[in-house]
N, C-alpha and C positions, 0 to 999 in steps of 0.2 A: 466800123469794120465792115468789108464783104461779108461777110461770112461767121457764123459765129464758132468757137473752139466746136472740136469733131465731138468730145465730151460733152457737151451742151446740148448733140443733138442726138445723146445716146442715152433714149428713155427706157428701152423694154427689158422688163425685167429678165434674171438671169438666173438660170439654171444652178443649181447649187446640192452636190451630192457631200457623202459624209461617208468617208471610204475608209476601213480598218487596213492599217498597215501592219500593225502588231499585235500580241495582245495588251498593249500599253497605248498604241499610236493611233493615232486619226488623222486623216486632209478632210479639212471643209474649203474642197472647192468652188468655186464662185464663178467659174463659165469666162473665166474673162478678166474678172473684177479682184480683189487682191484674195487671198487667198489667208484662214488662219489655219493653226491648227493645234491637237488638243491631245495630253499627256495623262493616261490615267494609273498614279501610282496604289502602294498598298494603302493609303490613309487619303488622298486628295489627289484631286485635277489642276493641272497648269493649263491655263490656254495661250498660245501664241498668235499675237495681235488680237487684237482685240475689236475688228471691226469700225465700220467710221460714226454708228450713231449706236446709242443703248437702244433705240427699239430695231436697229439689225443687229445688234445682239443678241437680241432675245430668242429670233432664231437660231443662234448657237447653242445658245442654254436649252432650246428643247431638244436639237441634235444630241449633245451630252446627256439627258435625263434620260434619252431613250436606249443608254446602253448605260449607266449609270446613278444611282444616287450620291456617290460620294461627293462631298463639299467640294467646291472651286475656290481654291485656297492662292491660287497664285496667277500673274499673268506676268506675262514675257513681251518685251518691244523690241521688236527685231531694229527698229529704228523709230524716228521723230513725226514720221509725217500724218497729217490729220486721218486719213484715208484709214490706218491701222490700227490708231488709237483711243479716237473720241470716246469709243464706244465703251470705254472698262468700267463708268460709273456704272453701267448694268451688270457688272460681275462682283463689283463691291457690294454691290445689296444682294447679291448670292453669298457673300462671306469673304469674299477674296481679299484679303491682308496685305498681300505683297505686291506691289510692281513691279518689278525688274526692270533692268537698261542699264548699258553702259556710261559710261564719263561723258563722253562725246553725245551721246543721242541726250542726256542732263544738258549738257551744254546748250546744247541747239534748242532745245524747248523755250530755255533762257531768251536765248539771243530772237531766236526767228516762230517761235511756237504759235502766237498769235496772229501774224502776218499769214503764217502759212496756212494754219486756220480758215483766216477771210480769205484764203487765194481759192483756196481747195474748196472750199464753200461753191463759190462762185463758177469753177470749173463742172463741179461734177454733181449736178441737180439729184440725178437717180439715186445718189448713193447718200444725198444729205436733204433727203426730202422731208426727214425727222429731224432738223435739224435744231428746230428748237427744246428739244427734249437733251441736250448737250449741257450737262452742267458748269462746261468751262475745260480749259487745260487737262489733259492726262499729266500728273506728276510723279513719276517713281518716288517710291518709298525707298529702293535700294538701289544703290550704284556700284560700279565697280569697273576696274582699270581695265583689264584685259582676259579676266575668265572669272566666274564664279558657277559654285557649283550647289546643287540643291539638291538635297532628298527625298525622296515622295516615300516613305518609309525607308525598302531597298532600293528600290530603282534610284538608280543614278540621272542625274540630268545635269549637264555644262549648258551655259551660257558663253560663248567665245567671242570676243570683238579682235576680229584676224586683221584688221586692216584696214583703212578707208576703200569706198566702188559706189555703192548707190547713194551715200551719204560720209557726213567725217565719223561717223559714231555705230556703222553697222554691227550687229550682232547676231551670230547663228544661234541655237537651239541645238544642240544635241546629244541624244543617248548612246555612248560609247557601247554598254552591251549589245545594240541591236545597230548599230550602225544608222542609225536612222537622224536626219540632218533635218530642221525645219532654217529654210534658210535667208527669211524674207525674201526684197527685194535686189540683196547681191546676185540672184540667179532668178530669170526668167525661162520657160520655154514657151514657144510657140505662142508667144504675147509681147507686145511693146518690149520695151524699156527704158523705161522714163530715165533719164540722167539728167533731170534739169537742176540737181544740187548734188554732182557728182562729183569725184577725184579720178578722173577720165586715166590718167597717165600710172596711176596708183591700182586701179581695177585689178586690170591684169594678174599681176602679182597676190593679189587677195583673194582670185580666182585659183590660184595656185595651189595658195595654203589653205584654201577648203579643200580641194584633190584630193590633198596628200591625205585627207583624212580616210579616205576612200573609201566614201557614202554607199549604203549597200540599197537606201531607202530613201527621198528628198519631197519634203513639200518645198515646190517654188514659191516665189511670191505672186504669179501670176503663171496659172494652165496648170497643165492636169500632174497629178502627184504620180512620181515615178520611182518605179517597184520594182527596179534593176540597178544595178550597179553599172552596167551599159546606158540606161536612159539616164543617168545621175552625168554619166562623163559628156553624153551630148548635150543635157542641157549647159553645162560648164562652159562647153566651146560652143553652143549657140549664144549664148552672154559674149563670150571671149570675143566672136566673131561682130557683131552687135557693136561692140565697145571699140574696139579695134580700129575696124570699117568707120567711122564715125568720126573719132579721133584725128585719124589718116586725112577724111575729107576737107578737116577743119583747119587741121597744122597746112595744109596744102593750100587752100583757098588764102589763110594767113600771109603764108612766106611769098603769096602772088597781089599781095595788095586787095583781094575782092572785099566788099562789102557782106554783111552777116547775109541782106537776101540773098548775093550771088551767093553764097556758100551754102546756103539751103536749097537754092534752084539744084548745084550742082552734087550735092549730098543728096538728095531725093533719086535724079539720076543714077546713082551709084545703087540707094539701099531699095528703091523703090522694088525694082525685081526679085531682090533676094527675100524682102522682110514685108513689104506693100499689103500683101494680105494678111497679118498677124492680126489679133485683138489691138486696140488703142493703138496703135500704130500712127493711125491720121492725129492722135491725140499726141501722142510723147512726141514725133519727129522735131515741132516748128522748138518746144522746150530742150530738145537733147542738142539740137543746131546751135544756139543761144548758148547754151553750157559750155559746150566743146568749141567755141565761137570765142568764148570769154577767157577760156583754161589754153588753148593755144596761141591768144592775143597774150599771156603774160599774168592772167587772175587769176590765182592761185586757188583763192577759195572763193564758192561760189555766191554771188550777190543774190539776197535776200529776195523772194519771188514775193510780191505785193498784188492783191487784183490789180491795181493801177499799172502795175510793171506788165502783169500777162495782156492788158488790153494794146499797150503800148506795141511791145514784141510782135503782137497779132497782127495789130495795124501796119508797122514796118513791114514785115513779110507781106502780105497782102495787097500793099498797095498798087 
């Protein structure tokens, strides 16, 4: 390869605040990097994602003691990818019982869990530099079809799997009384967007039926937690915009006969001015080209990201 992934050469650490949304809610934002966050009921804490290694965990767990003793009884997978997950054996030896996730993010663990693993290993040094401290797979305890719901005493808490967009198996987080929405990676602001195991054509629409819910509060999956119901609907349509744009470059470059690099030279062109300076940007672009490359050629669903696969992809582009 020229050059090696833009995540490869993104070592300095990052900034990481721990913001009160409610009095139940928190964002642990991460400057960049994925984003959880953390639900504190009348009997116990849920944390959402779980971070990519137990020892950047552990910084969550001091986060939460510093405004808590209650037991961490529960965590939430907004989806499957190594980056959000690894990290839960460190909340299981806090007491956490339950894992949450939908059907589909079960599925995908099955299917691509370990592959993704080594891909994401390999991609993102900073963030799996403990990475021998991983004791294997994230596996839910609990699954469910398309909504479940949990108690923290009173507080109410939904789990909702609205739709396939950054994955087949995505799931929000949300507290109906307070409107407040943790929403992984289906909504970005002012960061990437990785869609490299996305349902590009399906986004949209899933972007919709989060709307309607009409977030008064949102932790994204990436940038800073947003405490309007105006910053909830930009980030929406910065995703929408993001997916859309992307899509469009790729269905076009297709139905013209180009090759996946012209479609990346030509995609860059398009998103380079609008999006060029976000967080991982130089990271998600050559993955989301590839995606939307393969979902406009006619593959439906998206082929299994392997280190050997992103070295490949890398080199093609590149060459």
């Amino acid at each position: 390869m020229s050059k090696p992934f833009a995540s490869q050469a993104d070592l300095t650490e990052k900034k990481i605040s721990f913001e009160r949304l409610s009095e139940n809610a928190y964002a642990y934002v991460a400057d960049g990097d994925p984003n959880s966050g953390v639900i504190i009921g009348d009997d116990s804490v849920m944390v959402v994602d779980a971070t990519a290694t137990p020892a950047m965990a552990q910084a969550l767990i001091r986060a939460i003691r510093g405004v808590t003793d209650k037991p961490i009884r529960h965590v939430a997978l907004t989806h499957y990818h190594a980056v959000r997950v690894l990290g839960a054996s460190a909340f299981a030896a806090e007491g956490a019982a339950n894992v949450y996730a939908s059907r589909g993010t079960h599925e995908l663990i099955v299917e691509r869990g370990q592959a993704d693993m080594d891909s994401e290993i390999g991609r993102f040094p900073r963030l799996f530099q403990s990475a021998e401290g991983i004791p294997g797979l994230t596996w839910p305890t609990v699954v469910f079809e398309r909504e479940l719901t949990v108690f923290l005493g009173d507080l109410e808490v939904r789990m909702l799997h609205l739709g396939p967009g950054h994955t087949r198996g995505d799931s929000i987080v949300w507290i109906p009384s307070q409107g407040i929405c943790f929403s992984g990676d289906l909504v970005e602001f002012n960061a990437g967007v990785y869609t490299g195991d996305a349902y590009l054509s399906d986004w949209p629409a899933t972007l919709d039926a989060l709307q309607a819910l009409e977030p008064r509060q949102m932790v994204p999956g990436r940038g800073p937690a947003l405490t309007t119901p105006a910053a909830c609907r930009e980030a929406i349509g910065y995703t929408r915009s993001w997916v859309e744009t992307l899509y469009g470059c790729a269905r076009q470059g297709v139905e013209q006969g180009k090759s996946l690099k012209q479609v990346y030279e030509d995609t860059r062109r398009v998103m380079d001015p609008e999006f060029g300076h976000v967080v991982i940007y130089e990271h998600a672009i050559p993955f989301d080209v590839s995606r939307a490359y393969d979902e406009a050629s006619g593959i439906t669903d998206p082929r299994v990201w392997t280190a050997q696969r992103d070295r490949d992809m890398w080199a093609e582009l590149t060459a």
